[in-house]
N, CA, C and O atoms as a DFTB+ gen file, in Angstrom:
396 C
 N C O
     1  1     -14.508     303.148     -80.645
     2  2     -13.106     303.123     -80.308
     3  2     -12.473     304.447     -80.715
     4  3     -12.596     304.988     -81.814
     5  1     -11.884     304.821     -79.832
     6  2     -10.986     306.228     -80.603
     7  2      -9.288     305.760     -80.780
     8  3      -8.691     304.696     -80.622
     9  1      -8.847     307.250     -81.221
    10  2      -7.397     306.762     -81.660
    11  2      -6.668     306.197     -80.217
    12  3      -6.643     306.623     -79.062
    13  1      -6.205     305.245     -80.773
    14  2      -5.094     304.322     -80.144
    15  2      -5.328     303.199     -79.518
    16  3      -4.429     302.513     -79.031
    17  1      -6.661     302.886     -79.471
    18  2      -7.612     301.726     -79.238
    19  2      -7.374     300.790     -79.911
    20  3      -7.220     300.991     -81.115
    21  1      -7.256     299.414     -79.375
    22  2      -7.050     298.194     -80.440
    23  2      -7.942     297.331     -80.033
    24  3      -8.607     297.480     -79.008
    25  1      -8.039     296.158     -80.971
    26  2      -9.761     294.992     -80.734
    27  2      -8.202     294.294     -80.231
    28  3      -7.080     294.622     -80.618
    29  1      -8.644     293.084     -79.102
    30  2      -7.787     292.247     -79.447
    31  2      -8.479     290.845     -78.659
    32  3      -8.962     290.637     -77.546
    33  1      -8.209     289.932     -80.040
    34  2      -8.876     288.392     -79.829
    35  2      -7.785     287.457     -79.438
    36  3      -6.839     287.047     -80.111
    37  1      -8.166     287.176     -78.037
    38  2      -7.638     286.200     -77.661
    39  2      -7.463     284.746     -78.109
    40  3      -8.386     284.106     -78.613
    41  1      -6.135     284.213     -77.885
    42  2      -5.883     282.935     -78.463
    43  2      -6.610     281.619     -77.978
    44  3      -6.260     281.041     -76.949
    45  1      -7.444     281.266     -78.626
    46  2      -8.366     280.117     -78.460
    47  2      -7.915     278.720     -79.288
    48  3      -8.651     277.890     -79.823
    49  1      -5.880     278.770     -79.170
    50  2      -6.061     277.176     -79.768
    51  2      -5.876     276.128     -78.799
    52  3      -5.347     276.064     -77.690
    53  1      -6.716     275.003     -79.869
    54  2      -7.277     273.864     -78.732
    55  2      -8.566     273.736     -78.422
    56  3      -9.059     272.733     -77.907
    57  1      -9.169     274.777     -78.733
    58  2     -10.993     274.782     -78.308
    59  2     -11.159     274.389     -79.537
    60  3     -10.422     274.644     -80.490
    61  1     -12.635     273.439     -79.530
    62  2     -13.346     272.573     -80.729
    63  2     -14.656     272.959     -80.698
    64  3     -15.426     272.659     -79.785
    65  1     -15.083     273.927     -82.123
    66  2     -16.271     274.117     -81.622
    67  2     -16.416     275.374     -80.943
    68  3     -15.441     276.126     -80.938
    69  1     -17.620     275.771     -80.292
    70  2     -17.785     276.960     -79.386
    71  2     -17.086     276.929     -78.024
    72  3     -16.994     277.872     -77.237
    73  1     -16.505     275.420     -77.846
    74  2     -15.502     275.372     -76.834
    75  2     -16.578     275.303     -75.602
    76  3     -17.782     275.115     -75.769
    77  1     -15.869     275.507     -74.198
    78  2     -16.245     275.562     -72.941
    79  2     -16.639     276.929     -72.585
    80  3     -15.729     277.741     -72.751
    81  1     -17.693     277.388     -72.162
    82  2     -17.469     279.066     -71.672
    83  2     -16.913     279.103     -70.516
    84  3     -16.547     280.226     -70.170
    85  1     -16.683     278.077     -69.643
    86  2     -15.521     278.565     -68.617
    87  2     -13.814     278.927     -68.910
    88  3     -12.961     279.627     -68.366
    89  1     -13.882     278.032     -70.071
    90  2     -12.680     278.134     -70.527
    91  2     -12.556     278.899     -71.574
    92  3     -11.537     278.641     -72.214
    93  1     -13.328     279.912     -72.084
    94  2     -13.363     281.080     -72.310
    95  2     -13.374     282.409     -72.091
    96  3     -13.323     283.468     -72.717
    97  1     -13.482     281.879     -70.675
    98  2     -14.199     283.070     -69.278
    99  2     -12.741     283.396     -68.458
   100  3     -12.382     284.164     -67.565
   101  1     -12.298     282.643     -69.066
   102  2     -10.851     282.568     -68.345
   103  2      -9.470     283.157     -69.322
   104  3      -8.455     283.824     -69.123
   105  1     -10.055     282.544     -70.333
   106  2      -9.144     283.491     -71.202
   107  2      -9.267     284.915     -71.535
   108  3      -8.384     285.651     -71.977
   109  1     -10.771     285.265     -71.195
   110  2     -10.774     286.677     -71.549
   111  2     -10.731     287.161     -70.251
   112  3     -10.357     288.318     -70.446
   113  1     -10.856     287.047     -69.174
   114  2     -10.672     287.845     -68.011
   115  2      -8.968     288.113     -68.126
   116  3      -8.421     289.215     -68.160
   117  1      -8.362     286.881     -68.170
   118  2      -6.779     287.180     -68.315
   119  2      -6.171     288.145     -69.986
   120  3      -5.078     288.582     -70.347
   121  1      -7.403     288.121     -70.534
   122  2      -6.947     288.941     -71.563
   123  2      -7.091     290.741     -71.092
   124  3      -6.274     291.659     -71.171
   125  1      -8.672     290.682     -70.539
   126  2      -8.692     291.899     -70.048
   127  2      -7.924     292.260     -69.084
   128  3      -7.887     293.485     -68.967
   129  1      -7.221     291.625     -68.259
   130  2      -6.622     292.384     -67.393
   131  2      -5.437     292.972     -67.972
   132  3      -5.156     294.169     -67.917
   133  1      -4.501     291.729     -68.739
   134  2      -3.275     292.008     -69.379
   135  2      -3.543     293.466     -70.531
   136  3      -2.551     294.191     -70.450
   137  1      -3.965     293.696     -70.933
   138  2      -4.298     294.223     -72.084
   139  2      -4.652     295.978     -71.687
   140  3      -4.396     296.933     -72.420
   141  1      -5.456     296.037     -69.999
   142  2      -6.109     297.104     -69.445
   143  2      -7.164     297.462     -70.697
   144  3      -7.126     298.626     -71.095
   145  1      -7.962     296.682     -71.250
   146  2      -9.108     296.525     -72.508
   147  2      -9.960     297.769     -72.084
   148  3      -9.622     298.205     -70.984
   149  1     -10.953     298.424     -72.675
   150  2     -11.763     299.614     -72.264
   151  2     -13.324     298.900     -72.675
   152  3     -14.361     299.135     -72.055
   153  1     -13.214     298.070     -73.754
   154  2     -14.948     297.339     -73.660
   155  2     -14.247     296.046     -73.843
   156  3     -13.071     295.683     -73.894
   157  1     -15.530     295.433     -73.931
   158  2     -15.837     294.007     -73.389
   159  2     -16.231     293.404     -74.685
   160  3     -16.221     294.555     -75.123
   161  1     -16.497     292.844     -75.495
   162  2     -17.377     291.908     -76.237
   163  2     -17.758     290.865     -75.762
   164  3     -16.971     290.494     -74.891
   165  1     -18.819     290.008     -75.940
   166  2     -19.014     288.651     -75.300
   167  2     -20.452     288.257     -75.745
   168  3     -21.272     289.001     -76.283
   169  1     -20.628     286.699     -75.358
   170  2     -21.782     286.507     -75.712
   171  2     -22.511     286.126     -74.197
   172  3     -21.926     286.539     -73.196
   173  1     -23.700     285.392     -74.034
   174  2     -24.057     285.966     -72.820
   175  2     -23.672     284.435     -71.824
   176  3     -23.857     284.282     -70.617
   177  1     -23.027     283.333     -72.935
   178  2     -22.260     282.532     -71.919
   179  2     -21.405     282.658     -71.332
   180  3     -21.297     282.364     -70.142
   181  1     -20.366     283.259     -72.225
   182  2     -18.874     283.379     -71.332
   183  2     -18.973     284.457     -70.574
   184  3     -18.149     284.589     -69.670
   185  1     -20.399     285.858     -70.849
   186  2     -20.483     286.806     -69.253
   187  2     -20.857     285.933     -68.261
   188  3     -20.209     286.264     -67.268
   189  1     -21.735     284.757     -67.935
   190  2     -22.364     284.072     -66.984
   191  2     -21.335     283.289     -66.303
   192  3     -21.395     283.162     -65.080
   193  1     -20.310     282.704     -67.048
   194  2     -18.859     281.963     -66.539
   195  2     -17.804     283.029     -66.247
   196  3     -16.665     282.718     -65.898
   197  1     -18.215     284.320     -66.401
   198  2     -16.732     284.547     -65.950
   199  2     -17.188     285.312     -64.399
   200  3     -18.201     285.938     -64.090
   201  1     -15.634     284.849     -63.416
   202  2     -15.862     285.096     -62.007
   203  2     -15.591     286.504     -62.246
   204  3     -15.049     287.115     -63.166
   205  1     -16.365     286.983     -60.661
   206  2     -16.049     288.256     -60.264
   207  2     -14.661     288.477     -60.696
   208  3     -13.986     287.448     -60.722
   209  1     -13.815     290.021     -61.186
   210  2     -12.623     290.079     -61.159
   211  2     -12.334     290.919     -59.897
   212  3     -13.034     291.655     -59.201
   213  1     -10.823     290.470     -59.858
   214  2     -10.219     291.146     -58.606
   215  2     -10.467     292.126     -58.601
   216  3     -10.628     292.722     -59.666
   217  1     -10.680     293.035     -56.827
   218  2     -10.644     294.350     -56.962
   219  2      -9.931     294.796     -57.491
   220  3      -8.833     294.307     -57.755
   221  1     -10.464     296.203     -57.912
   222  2      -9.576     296.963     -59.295
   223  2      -8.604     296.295     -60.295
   224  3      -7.428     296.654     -60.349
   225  1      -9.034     295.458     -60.975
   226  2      -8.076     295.272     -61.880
   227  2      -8.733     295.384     -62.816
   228  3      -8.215     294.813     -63.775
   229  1      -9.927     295.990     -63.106
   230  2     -10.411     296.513     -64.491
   231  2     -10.545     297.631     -64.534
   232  3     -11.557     297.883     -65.189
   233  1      -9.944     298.714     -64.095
   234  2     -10.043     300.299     -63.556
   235  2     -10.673     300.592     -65.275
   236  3     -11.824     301.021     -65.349
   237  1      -9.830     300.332     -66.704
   238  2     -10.119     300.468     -67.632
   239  2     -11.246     300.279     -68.452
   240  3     -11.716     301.058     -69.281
   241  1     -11.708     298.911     -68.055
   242  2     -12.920     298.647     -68.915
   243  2     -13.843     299.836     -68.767
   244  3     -13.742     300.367     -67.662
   245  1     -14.694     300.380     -69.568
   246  2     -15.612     301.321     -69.499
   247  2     -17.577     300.874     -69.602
   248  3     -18.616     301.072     -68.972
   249  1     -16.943     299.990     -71.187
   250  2     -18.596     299.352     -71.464
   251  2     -18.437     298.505     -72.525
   252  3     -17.361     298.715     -73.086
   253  1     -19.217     297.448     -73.127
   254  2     -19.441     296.808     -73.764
   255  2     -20.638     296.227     -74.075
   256  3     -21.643     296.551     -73.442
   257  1     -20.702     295.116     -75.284
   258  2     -21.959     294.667     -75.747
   259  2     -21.710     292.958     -75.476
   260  3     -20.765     292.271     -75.863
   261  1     -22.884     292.559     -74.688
   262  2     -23.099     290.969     -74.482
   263  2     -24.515     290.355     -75.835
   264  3     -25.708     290.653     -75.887
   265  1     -23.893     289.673     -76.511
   266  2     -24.698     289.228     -77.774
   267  2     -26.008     287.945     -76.555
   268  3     -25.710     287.082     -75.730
   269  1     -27.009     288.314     -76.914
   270  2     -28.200     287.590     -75.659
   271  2     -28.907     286.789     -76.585
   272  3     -29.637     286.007     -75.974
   273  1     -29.016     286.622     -78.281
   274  2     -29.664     285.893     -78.747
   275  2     -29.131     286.241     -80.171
   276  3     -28.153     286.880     -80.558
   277  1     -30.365     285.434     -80.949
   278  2     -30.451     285.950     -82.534
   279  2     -30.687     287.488     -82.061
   280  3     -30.794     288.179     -81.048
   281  1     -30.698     287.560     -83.595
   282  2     -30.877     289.222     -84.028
   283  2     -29.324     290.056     -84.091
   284  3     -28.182     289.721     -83.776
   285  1     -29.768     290.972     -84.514
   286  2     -28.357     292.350     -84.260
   287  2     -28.738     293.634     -84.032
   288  3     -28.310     294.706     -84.460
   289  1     -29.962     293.228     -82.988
   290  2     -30.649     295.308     -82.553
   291  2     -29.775     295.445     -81.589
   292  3     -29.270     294.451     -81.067
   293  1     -29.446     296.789     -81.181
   294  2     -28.932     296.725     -79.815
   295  2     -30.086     297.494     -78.853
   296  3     -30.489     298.621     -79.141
   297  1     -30.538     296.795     -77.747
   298  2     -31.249     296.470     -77.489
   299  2     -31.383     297.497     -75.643
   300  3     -30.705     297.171     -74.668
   301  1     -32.254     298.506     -75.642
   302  2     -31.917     299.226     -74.554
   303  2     -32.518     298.491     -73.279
   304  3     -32.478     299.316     -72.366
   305  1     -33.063     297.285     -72.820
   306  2     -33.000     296.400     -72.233
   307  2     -33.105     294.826     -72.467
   308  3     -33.937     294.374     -73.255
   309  1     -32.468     294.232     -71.947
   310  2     -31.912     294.207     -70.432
   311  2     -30.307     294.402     -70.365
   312  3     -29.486     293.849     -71.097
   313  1     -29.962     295.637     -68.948
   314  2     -28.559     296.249     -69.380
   315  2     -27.807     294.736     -68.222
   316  3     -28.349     293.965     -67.429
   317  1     -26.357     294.912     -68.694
   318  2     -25.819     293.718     -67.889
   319  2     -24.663     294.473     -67.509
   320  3     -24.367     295.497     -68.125
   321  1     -24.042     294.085     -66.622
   322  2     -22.879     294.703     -66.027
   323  2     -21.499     293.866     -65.411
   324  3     -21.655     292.887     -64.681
   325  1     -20.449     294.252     -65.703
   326  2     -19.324     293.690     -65.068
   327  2     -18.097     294.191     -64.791
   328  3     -17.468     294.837     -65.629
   329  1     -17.892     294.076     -64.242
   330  2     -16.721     294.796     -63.651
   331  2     -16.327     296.110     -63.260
   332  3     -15.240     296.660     -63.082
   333  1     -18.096     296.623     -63.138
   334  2     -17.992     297.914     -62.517
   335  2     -18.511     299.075     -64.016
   336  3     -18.908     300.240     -63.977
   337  1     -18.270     298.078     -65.306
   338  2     -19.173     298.600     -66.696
   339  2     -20.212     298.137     -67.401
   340  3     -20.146     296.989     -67.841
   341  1     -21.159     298.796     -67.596
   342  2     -22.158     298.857     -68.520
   343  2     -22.035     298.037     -69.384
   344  3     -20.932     298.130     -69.924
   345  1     -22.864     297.004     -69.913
   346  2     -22.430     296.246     -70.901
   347  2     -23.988     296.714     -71.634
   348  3     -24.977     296.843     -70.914
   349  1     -24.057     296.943     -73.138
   350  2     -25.599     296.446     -73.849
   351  2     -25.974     295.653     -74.416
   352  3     -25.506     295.346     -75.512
   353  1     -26.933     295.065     -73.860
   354  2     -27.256     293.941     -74.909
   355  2     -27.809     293.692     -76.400
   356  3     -28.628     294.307     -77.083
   357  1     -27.223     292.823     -76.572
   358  2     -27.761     292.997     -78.342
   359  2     -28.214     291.549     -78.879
   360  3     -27.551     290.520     -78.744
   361  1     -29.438     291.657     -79.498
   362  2     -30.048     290.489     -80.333
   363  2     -31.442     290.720     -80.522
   364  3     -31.818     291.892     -80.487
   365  1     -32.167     289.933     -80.692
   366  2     -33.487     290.195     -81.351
   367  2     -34.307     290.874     -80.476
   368  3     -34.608     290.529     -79.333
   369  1     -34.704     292.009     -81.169
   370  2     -35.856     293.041     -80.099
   371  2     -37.247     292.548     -80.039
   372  3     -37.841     292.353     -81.100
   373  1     -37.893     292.302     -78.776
   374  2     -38.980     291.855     -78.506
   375  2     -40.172     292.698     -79.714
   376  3     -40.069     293.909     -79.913
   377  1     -41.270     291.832     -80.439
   378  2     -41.993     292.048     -81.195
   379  2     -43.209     293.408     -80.526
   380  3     -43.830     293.277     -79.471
   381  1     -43.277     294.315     -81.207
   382  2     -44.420     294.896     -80.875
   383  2     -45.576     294.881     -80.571
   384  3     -46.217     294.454     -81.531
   385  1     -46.428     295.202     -79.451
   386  2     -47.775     294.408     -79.393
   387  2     -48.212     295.850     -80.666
   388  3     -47.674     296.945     -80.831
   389  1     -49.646     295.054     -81.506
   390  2     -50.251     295.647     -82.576
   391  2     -50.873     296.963     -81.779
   392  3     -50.876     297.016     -80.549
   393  1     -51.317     297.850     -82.491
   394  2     -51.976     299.016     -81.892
   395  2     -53.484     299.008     -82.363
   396  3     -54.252     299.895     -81.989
């Protein structure tokens, strides 16, 4: 993030739990648009629930990270994409075969 960049978490009251990812998918698309957001955070349910967004209305987003499992590598495949940005994935890196 550089200067003047802000995180901002959308209001999730009323969800119980990890909630619905459609109804998460919905709050953050309407967050990103309102907001003109530059990355994304997400995990890899609420990327799978959320619809295409309208043309151009994410001119801003640039890139982000979709959490795909355990772990916390970030992970140079598999890349995911939305809204026209780069997302990376991050969670447990496939084990090495032995040498």
């Amino acid at each position: 993030l550089l200067s003047g960049a802000a995180v901002v978490l959308p209001a999730v009251g009323g969800i119980r739990g990890c909630g619905d990812p459609k109804q998460r998918a919905e709050v953050t698309l309407d967050i990103l648009q309102s907001t003109a957001a530059t990355q994304l955070f997400a995990d890899s349910h609420t990327l799978k629930a959320l619809p295409p967004p309208p043309a151009g209305s994410l001119l801003s987003l640039r890139n982000g990270v979709v959490k795909i499992g355990s772990g916390s590598d970030f992970l140079e495949t598999p890349q995911h994409s939305y809204g026209g940005a780069v997302l990376t994935a991050m969670g447990k890196a496939a084990a090495k075969p032995a040498a």
